[in-house]
Structure formats: structure tokens, C-alpha cells
C-alpha positions in Angstrom: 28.1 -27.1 5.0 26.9 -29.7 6.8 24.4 -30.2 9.7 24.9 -29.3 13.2 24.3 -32.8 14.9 22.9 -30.9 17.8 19.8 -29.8 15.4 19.1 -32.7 14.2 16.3 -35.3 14.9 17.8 -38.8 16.8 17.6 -41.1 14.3 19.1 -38.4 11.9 21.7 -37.7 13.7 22.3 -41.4 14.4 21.9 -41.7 10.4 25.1 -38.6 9.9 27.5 -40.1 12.6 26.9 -43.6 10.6 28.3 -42.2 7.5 30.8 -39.6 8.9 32.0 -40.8 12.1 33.6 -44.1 10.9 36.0 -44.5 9.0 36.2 -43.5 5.4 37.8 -45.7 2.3 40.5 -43.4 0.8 39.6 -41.5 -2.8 38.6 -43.7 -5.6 38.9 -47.2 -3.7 34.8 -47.3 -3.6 31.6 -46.9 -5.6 29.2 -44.8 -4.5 26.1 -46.4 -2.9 23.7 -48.3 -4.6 20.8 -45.6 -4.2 18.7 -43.8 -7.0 20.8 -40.2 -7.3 21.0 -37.5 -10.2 23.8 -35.0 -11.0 22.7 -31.3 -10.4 23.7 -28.7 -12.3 23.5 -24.9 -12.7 21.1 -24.0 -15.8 19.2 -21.7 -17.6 16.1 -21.2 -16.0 13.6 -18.2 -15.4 13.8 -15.3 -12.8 11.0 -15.1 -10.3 10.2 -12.8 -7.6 7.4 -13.3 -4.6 5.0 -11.8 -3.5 2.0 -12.6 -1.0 -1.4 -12.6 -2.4 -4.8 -13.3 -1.4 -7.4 -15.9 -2.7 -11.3 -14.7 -3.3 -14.2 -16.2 -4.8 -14.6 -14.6 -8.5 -18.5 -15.3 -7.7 -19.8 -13.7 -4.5 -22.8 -12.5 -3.9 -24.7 -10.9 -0.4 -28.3 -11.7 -0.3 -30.9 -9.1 0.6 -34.1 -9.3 1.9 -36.8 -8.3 -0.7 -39.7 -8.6 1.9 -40.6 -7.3 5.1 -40.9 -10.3 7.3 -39.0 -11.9 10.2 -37.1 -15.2 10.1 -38.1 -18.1 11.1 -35.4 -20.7 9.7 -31.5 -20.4 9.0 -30.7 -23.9 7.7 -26.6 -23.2 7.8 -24.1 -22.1 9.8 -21.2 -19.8 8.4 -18.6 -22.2 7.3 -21.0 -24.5 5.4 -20.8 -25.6 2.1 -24.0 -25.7 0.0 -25.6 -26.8 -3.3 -26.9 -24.3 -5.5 -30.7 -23.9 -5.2 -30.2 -25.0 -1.6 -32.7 -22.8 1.1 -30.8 -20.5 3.3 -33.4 -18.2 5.0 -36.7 -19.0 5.2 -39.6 -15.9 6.4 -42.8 -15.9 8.2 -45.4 -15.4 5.2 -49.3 -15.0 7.0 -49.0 -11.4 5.1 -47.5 -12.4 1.7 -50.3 -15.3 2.1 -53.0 -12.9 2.7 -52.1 -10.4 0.4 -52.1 -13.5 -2.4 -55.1 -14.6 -2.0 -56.7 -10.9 -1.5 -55.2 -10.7 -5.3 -56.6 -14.1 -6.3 -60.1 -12.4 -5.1 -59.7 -9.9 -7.0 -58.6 -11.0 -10.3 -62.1 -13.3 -9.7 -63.9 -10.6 -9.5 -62.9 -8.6 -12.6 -63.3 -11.4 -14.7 -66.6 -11.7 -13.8 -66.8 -8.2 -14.7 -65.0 -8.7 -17.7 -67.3 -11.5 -18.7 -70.4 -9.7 -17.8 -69.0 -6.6 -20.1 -68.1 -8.7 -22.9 -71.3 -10.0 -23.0 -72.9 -7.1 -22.8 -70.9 -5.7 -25.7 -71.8 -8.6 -28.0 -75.5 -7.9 -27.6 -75.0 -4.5 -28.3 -73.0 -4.8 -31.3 -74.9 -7.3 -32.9 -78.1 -4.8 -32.8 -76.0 -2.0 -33.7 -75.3 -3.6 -36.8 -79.0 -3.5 -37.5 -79.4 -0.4 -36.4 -81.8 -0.3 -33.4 -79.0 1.5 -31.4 -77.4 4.9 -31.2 -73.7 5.2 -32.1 -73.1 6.8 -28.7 -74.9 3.5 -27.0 -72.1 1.6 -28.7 -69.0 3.6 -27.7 -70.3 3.5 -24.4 -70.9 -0.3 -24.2 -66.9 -0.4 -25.5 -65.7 1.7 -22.8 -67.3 -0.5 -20.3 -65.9 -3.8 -21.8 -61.8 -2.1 -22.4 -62.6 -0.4 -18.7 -63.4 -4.0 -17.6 -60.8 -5.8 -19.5 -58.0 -3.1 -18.0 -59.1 -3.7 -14.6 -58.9 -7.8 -15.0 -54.6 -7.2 -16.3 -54.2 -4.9 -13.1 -55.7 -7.4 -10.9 -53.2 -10.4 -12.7 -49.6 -7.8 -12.6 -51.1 -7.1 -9.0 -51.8 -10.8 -8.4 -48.2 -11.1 -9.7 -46.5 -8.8 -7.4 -47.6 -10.5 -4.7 -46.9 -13.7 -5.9 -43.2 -12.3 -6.3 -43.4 -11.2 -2.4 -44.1 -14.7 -1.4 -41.3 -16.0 -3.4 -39.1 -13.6 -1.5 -40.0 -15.6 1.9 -37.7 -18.2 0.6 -34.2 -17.4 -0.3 -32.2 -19.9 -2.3 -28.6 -20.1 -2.9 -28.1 -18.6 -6.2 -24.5 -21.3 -7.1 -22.9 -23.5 -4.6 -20.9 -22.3 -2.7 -19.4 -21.7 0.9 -21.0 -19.8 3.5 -18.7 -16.8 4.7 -21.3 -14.7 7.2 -24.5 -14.2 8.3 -26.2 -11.3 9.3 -29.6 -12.0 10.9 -30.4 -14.6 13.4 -33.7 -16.8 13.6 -36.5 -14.6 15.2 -35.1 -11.0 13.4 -37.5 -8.8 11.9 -36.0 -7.4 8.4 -37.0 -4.8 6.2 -36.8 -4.6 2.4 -35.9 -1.0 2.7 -35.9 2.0 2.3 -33.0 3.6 2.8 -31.5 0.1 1.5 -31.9 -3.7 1.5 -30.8 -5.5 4.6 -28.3 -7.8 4.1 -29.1 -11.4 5.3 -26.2 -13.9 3.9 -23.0 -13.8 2.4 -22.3 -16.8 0.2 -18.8 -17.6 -1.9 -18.2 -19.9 -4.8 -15.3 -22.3 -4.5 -15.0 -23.6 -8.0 -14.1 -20.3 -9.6 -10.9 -18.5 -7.9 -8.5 -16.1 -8.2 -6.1 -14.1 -6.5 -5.0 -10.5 -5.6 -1.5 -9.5 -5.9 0.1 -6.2 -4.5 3.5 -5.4 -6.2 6.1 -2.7 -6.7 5.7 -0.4 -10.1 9.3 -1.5 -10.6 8.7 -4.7 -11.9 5.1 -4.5 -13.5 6.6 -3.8 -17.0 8.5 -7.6 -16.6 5.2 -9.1 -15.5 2.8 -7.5 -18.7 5.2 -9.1 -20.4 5.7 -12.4 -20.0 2.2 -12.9 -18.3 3.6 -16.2 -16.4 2.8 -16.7 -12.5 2.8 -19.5 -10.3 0.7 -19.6 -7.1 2.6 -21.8 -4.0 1.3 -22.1 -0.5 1.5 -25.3 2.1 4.7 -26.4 3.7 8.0 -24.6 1.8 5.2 -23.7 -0.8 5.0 -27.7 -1.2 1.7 -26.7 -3.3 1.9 -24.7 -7.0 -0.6 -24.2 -9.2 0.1 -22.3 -12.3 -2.2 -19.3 -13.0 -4.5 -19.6 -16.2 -4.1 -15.8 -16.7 -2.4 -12.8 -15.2 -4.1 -9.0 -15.5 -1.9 -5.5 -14.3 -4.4 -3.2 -13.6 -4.2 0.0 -15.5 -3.5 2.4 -12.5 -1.3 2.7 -9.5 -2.4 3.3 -6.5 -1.5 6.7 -5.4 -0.7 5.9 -1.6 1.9 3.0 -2.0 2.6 2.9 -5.4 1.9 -0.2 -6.1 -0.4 -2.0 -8.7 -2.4 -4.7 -8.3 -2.3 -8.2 -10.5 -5.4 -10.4 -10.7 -4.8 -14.2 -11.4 -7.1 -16.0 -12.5 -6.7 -20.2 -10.7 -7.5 -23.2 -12.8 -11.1 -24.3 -12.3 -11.9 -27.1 -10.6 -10.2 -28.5 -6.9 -7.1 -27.2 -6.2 -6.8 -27.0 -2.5 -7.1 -23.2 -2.4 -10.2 -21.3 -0.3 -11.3 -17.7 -0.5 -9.2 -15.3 2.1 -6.3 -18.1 2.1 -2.9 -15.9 1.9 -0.1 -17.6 -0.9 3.1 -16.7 -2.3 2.8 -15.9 -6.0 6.3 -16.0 -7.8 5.9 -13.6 -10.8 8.6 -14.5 -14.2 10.7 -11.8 -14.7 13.6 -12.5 -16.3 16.3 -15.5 -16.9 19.5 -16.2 -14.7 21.0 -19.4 -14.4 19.9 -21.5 -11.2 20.8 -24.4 -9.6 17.6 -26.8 -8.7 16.8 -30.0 -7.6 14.0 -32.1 -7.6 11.4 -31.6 -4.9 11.2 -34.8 -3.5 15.1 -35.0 -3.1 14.4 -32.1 -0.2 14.1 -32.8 3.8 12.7 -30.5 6.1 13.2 -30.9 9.8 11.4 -28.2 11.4 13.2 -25.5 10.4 16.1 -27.2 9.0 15.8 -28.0 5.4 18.5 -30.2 3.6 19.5 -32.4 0.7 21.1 -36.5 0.9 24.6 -36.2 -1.0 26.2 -39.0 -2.4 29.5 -39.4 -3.7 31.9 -42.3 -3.7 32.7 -42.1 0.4 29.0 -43.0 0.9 25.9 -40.4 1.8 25.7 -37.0 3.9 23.0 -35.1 4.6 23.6 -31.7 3.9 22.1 -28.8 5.2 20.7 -26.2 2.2 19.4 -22.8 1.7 16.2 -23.1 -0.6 14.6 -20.7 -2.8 11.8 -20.8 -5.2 10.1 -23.7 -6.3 9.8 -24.3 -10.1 6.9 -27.1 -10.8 8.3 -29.9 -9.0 12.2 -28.1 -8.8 13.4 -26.4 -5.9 16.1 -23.9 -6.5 19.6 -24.1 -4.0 21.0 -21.0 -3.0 23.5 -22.5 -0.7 24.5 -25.7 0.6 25.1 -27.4 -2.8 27.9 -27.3 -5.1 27.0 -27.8 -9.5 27.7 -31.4 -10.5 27.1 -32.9 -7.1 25.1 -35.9 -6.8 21.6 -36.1 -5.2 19.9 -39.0 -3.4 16.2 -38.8 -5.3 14.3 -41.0 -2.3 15.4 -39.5 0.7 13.8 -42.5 3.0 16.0 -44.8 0.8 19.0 -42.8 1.8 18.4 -42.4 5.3 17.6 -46.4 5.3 21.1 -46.8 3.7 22.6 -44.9 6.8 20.9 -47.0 9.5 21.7 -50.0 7.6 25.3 -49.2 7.6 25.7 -47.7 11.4 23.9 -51.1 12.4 26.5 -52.9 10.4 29.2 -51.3 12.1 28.4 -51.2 15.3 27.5 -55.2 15.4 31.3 -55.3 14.0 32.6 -53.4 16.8 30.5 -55.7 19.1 
């Protein structure tokens, strides 16, 4: 079947009349052009079916506020991409402040007391031993020192606590990642709880994906079993990566029936961002398919077709696509087995303007 000359571009169309509108050399009187082309054939090759998933971050986290304070800085916007350990909320901290150095006070203070105590406790044990004090003199002198001593560690694990508050009044990204929301805006007074932790940022990883798959009970037994997915999206799912891992949950879910299949994406830059939607084409089976290389396709806006050449010259022909396979497309119409491809389209359609420039300075 071949294009519609109506549909196509102008210099396509120009590129089609070229090569069918002249005349033709009869069967077998010509060579076929000299262009780079393959034979296609009709081969074993595995099943797939699609289905839409949906990309998230495998590390997420929402960060709370651990303090009662209000905010005085919000470095990023949503949308931002940040380094780990980078600041993302910054609090007022006069109270943390005062609270520390209220507990640096008073850890001074008890171990002055301590010191004083332990002191004291030397001079009484080293008498003791000669006996010029009472027994009870002693134990009383050790519960003053231990009393003293237990009242210096309070003051430090109190001193500590605060020291913790005041961390809190600086919130640092706990990976890198991408900001997806925020919930509090410079100026906001936040509370630490109770009933719960307010929730200040929300903050994604982008170097550790996967996606979430919804698909019919029907064909989960094909899919534990040969564990093999592929994960397209772009332009005729120009993009493919192929998943690292593929996991059926255990259970159905009880409204639609369905089950849901976690991949797990390569690590590193693939293109992909959480809450992008892509088509994931599950293995399921064998049949045999007819598929061409990737590059050998053209897509005109909705038009999609394939440069044939045979010995009459070229013709682009318009196709009905399926699946991709790596760097394969599959045919599903349009293309007959053991037809010949042009493999640089921009070469072909070169040829074609080469040769209706030809002819029409002969007809001139």
C-alpha cells in the first residue's frame, strides 16, 4: 500500500511522483539503486504485549519538622535538582540557642559540683582508712559524690538534646535528588507535633528508578516466567531500556483484578523522571514477526513508512508498526517478507530528488 500523495510532506511527495510517475524500465532490464538496503524477512522472534506504566523514584523520602520553629529560608523551588547534604529549610533558632547555652550553664555547674564532691570524698576516704571517721560519714560522703556525678551525665544527655534541637533548625537533603513539592512557605510557623510531624519537603532520587505496571491476571503466569521486559517511551517508543529485574506481586487486587509488576531501570542516566508514564512490552511467548531495523522507519506526523527498493528504483511505502525490539521495529502491514529496505532513509529520499531533478531538466 502505498502513500496517499495528498498526506504527504512537499518534498516527499515531490520525492514519490519522481520515482512513480515517470516512466518505468520493464522487469529485469535494471539494477536496483545504488543505496545501502537489507532483505527482510519473517522470523522467530518473541511475543510481547504492552502495557502503560509509571516511573517513581525507589528512594523518596518527605522531611518533617523535628522542631518548633518558623522558617526563615527555602533555598529551592519544586522542580530543582540538588546535591546530597545540600540545605533545604533553614529555622529561626533564638530558642534552640537559648535553650543550648542554658544546658552548657548547667553542665558547668555540676561539674563544679562534681569536682567539689569528689574532692570531698577523697579527704574522707583517705582518713577513713585511718580510722578517724565513722562508716556512716563515708557512705554519706559517696552518696554525695555518685548524686553529684549523676547530676553532671543528666546535665551532658540534656545538653545533648538540645544540641539535637538546634541541628533540627537546618534540614539537609538526605541523597540528591529532585525536588517534587513543598509544603511550607518562608515566614510559616511549624510544629514538631503532636498529633504528627508536619511535613516540610518532598525530595526524589533520580539515579535509582523503577516502574509500576498494572496488568491482566491472564498473562502474569507468561511474565513470572520468563521475567524479560523492556521499558519504551519518546516518539513511536524511539527510547527502550531493558529492565534489570521484573517482580509479580503476590496478590491481586480484588477491585480490577489485576496485579501489579515492579521493574527495576538500570542505574545511572537513562532519560526517564519519576511520574513519567511509558509503555512496558512484557515477553510472553514466541511467534514469528517481520521487523526492520529502526532507523530504516519514517514518520511524518502521523504517517509512518518504510523506503522500498527493488530493481524499478525506490517507493516509499506506507506501514503499520508494532512493537519495537532493541533497535527492530516489527511490521504488521505495509511490507511483504523478502522485500528490500533502504537502511538511510535521507540517502533514499536524496536518491529521489536527484532523479526527479534529472528528469525534469530532460524534459526541459
Amino acid at each position: 500500500m502505498k502513500f496517499s500523495l495528498r498526506l504527504l510532506a512537499p518534498s516527499i511527495a515531490v520525492a514519490v511522483l519522481a520515482a512513480c510517475g515517470g516512466k518505468q524500465p520493464a522487469a529485469g532490464s535494471a539494477s536496483p539503486p545504488p543505496l545501502a538496503s537489507s532483505v527482510v524477512h519473517a522470523e522467530q522472534a518473541r511475543s510481547e504485549q504492552v502495557w502503560d506504566g509509571v516511573v517513581e523514584a525507589v528512594n523518596q523520602v518527605t522531611i518533617t519538622a523535628q522542631t518548633n520553629a518558623r522558617v526563615t529560608e527555602l533555598p529551592f523551588e519544586v522542580g530543582a535538582v540538588v546535591a546530597k547534604g545540600a540545605v533545604l529549610v533553614r529555622f529561626s533558632d533564638v530558642e534552640q540557642k537559648s535553650a543550648r547555652n542554658a544546658a552548657q550553664a548547667q553542665i558547668a555547674s555540676a561539674q563544679a559540683t562534681y569536682k567539689d564532691a569528689q574532692a570531698s570524698y577523697e579527704r574522707i576516704a583517705a582518713v577513713y582508712a585511718k580510722g578517724y571517721v565513722s562508716t556512716a560519714q563515708m557512705d554519706q560522703q559517696r552518696a554525695a559524690r555518685d548524686a553529684a556525678k549523676a547530676a553532671l551525665e543528666s546535665a551532658r544527655a540534656q545538653s545533648s538534646a538540645v544540641g539535637q534541637a538546634l541541628d533540627y533548625t537546618v534540614l539537609r537533603a538526605p541523597f540528591a535528588g529532585i525536588i517534587t513539592r513543598r509544603f511550607v512557605h518562608v515566614g510559616e510557623a511549624v510544629q514538631a507535633g503532636p498529633p504528627s510531624p508536619q511535613p516540610l519537603i518532598q525530595l526524589q532520587a533520580l539515579d535509582d528508578l523503577r516502574v509500576n505496571v498494572q496488568v491482566p491476571q491472564s498473562v502474569v503466569d507468561a511474565i513470572r516466567t520468563r521475567h524479560s521486559a523492556e521499558v519504551r517511551w519518546g516518539n513511536v517508543a524511539a527510547h527502550g531500556v531493558t529492565a534489570t529485574s521484573v517482580e509479580v506481586f503476590p496478590y491481586a487486587d480484588p477491585d480490577t483484578h489485576t496485579f501489579n509488576v515492579r521493574l527495576t531501570l538500570p542505574a545511572g542516566e537513562t532519560g526517564l523522571y519519576p511520574g513519567m508514564t511509558v509503555k512496558v512490552a512484557f515477553a510472553t511467548g514466541e511467534a514469528q514477526r517481520l521487523l526492520v531495523p529502526a532507523s530504516a522507519v519514517v514518520q511524518r506526523g502521523e504517517l509512518v513508512g518504510i523506503y522500498v527498493v527493488d530493481d524499478h528504483g525506490v517507493v516509499l511505502r506506507q506501514v503499520r508498526t508494532g512493537n519495537r525490539d532493541g533497535d527492530q521495529v516489527e511490521v504488521l502491514a505495509g511490507l511483504d517478507d523478502g522485500e528490500r529496505v533502504a537502511s538511510n532513509p535521507q540517502a533514499a529520499l536524496a536518491y529521489l530528488q536527484k532523479q526527479h531533478a534529472e528528469g525534469a531538466s530532460a524534459h526541459e
